[in-house]
C-alpha positions in Angstrom: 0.0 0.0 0.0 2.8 2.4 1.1 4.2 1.8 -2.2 0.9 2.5 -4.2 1.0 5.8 -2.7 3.9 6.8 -3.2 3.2 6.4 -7.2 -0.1 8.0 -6.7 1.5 11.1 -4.5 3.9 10.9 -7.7 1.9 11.1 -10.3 -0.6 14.0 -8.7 2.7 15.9 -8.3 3.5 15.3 -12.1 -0.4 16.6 -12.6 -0.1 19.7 -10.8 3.6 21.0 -12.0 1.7 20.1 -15.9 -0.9 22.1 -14.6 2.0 25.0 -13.7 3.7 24.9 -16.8 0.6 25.5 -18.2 -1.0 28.0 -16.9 2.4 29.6 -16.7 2.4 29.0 -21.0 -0.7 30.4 -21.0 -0.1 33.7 -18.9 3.3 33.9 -21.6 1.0 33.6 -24.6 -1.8 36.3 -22.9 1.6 38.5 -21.9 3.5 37.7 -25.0 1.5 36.3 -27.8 1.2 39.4 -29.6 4.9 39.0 -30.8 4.6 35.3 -32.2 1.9 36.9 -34.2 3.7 39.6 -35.1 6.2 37.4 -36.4 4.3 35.3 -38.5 2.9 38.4 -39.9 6.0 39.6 -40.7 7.5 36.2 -42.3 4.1 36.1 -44.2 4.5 39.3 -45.7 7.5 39.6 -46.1 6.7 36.4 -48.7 4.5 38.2 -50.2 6.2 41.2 -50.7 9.2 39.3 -52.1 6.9 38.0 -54.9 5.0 41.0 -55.6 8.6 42.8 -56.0 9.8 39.1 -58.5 6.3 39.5 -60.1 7.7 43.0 -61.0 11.1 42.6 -61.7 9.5 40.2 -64.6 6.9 42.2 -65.5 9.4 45.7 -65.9 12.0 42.6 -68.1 8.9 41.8 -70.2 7.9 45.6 -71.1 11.8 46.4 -71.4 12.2 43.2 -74.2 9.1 44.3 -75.8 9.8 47.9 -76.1 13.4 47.0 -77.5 11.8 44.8 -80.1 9.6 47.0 -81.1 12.2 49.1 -81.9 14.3 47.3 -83.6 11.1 46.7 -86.1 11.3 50.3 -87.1 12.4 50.4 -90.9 15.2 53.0 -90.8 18.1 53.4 -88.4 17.2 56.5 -87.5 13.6 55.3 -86.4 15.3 53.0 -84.7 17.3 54.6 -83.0 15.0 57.5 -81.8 13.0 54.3 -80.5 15.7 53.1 -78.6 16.2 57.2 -77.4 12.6 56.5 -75.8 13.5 53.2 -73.2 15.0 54.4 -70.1 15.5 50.9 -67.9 16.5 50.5 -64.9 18.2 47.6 -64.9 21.9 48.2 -65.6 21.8 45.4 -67.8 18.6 46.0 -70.2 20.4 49.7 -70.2 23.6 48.1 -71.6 21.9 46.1 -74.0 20.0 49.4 -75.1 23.3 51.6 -75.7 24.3 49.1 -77.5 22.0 48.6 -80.0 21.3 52.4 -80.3 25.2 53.1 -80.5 25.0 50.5 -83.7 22.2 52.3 -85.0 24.0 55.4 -85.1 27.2 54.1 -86.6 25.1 52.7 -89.5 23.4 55.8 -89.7 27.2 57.4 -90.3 27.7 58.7 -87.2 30.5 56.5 -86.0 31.6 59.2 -83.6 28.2 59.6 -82.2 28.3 56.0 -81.5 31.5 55.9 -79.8 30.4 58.5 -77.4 27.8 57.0 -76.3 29.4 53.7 -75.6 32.5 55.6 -73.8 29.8 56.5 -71.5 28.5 53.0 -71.2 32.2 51.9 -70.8 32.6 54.3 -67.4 29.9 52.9 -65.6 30.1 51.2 -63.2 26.6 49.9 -62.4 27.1 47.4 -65.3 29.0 44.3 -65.6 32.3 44.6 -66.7 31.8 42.6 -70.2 29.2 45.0 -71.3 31.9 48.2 -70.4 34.7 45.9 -72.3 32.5 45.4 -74.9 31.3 48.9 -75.3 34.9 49.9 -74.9 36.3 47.2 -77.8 33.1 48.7 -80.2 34.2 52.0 -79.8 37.5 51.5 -80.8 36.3 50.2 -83.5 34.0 52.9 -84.2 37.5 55.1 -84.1 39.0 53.4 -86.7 39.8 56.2 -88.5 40.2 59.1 -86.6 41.7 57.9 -83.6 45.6 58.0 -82.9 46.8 54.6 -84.3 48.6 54.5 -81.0 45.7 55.1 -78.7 43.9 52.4 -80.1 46.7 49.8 -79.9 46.9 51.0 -75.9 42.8 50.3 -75.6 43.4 46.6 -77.4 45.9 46.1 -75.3 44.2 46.1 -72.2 41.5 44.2 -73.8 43.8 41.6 -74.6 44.8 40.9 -71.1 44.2 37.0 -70.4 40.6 35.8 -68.8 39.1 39.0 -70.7 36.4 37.0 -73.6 37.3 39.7 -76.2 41.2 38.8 -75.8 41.6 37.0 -78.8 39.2 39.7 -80.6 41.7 42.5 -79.6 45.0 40.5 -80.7 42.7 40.4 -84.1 42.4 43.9 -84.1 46.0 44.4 -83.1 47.5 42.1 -85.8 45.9 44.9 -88.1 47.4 47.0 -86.8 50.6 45.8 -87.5 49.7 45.3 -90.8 48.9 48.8 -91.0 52.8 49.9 -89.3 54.1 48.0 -91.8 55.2 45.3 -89.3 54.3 42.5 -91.6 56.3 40.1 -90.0 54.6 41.0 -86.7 51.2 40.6 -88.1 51.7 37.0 -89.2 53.5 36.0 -86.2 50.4 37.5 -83.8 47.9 35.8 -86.5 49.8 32.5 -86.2 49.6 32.9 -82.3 45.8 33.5 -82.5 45.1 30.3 -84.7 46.6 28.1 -82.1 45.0 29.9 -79.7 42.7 27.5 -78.0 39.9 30.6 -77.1 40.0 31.5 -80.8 36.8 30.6 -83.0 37.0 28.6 -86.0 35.7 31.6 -88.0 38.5 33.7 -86.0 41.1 31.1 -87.3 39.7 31.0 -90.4 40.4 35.2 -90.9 43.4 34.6 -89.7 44.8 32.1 -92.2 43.2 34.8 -95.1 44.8 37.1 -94.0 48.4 35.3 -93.7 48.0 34.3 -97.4 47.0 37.9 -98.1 50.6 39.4 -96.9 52.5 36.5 -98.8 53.0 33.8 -95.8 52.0 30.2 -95.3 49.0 29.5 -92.9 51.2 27.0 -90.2 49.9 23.0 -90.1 47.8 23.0 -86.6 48.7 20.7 -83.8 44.3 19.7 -84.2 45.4 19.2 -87.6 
């Protein structure tokens, strides 16, 4: 018997400190609960709000994309190009993209100077991702073929052609004429040769360079690929 109440004096103990905990859970949640539902509030809208502001990232892509193509239906240059005048985007990428294509409408509308200013611009900032200001910077230089100091263009090649940059082998291209233009013959073949065994170089690349070894007199070299 002493033994059966010793479990039973156990068990009403157990009993009462549940009891304790709670009522003292309960007083927490009457004291407290406003903050547990403050924070599932918060995490719920701040769900929400981060797919309301995806919903319009996509939707401000979508109108950018549509208003580019649109654009580039436009049957003259210069329509397009006053088209492309009209899209301001935020994104530093879409406005890239945008410079680009309106700095390629202007060339081709003759104003290759035009053109190159604007992508100087686009090659300064710093919002965008570096290939896009490499890229703008490689276009204008070309854009400056002829009126820019054949020296000041080698410089800009130059540091285009430093390795990891994806228009390296483009600039060595670009550099090769200018060799050719120096009258370093010799040096333009050798930098051609160098870019056709270049593992980064396109076939099509490789395939201007061997034209235009055979154009200064040389021998397009056998390649190791065959």
């Amino acid at each position: 018997m002493r033994g059966s109440g010793v479990s039973e004096t156990d068990s009403f103990i157990e009993e009462v400190s549940e009891e304790v905990r709670r009522d003292r859970l309960y007083g927490y949640l009457r004291r407290y609960g406003w903050i547990a539902v403050l924070a599932v509030l918060l995490i719920v809208g701040g769900a929400a709000f981060n797919e309301w502001r995806k919903a319009q990232a996509r939707a401000t892509a979508e109108a950018t994309g549509d208003a580019i193509l649109a654009a580039l239906e436009a049957e003259a240059p210069e329509a397009r190009r006053a088209a492309l005048a009209e899209i301001d985007p935020e994104a530093p990428g879409a406005r890239a993209v945008v410079t680009l294509l309106s700095a390629a409408e202007a060339a081709q509308s003759g104003e290759a100077a035009a053109a190159a200013d604007q992508l100087d611009g686009l090659a300064a900032d710093g919002d965008v991702e570096q290939v896009y200001r490499d890229l703008a910077a490689f276009k204008a230089l070309l854009y400056r073929a002829e009126t820019a100091d054949p020296a000041t263009r080698r410089l800009g090649f130059e540091a285009l052609a430093q390795p990891g940059n994806p228009l390296r082998v483009l600039a060595e291209e670009q550099m090769a004429l200018l060799d050719v233009a120096d009258g370093d013959t010799a040096g333009a073949i050798d930098r051609l040769e160098r870019i056709r065994a270049d593992a980064e170089a396109t076939p099509g690349l490789r395939r201007r360079a061997a034209q235009l070894i055979v154009a200064l007199g040389g021998v397009p070299a056998p390649l190791a690929d065959g």
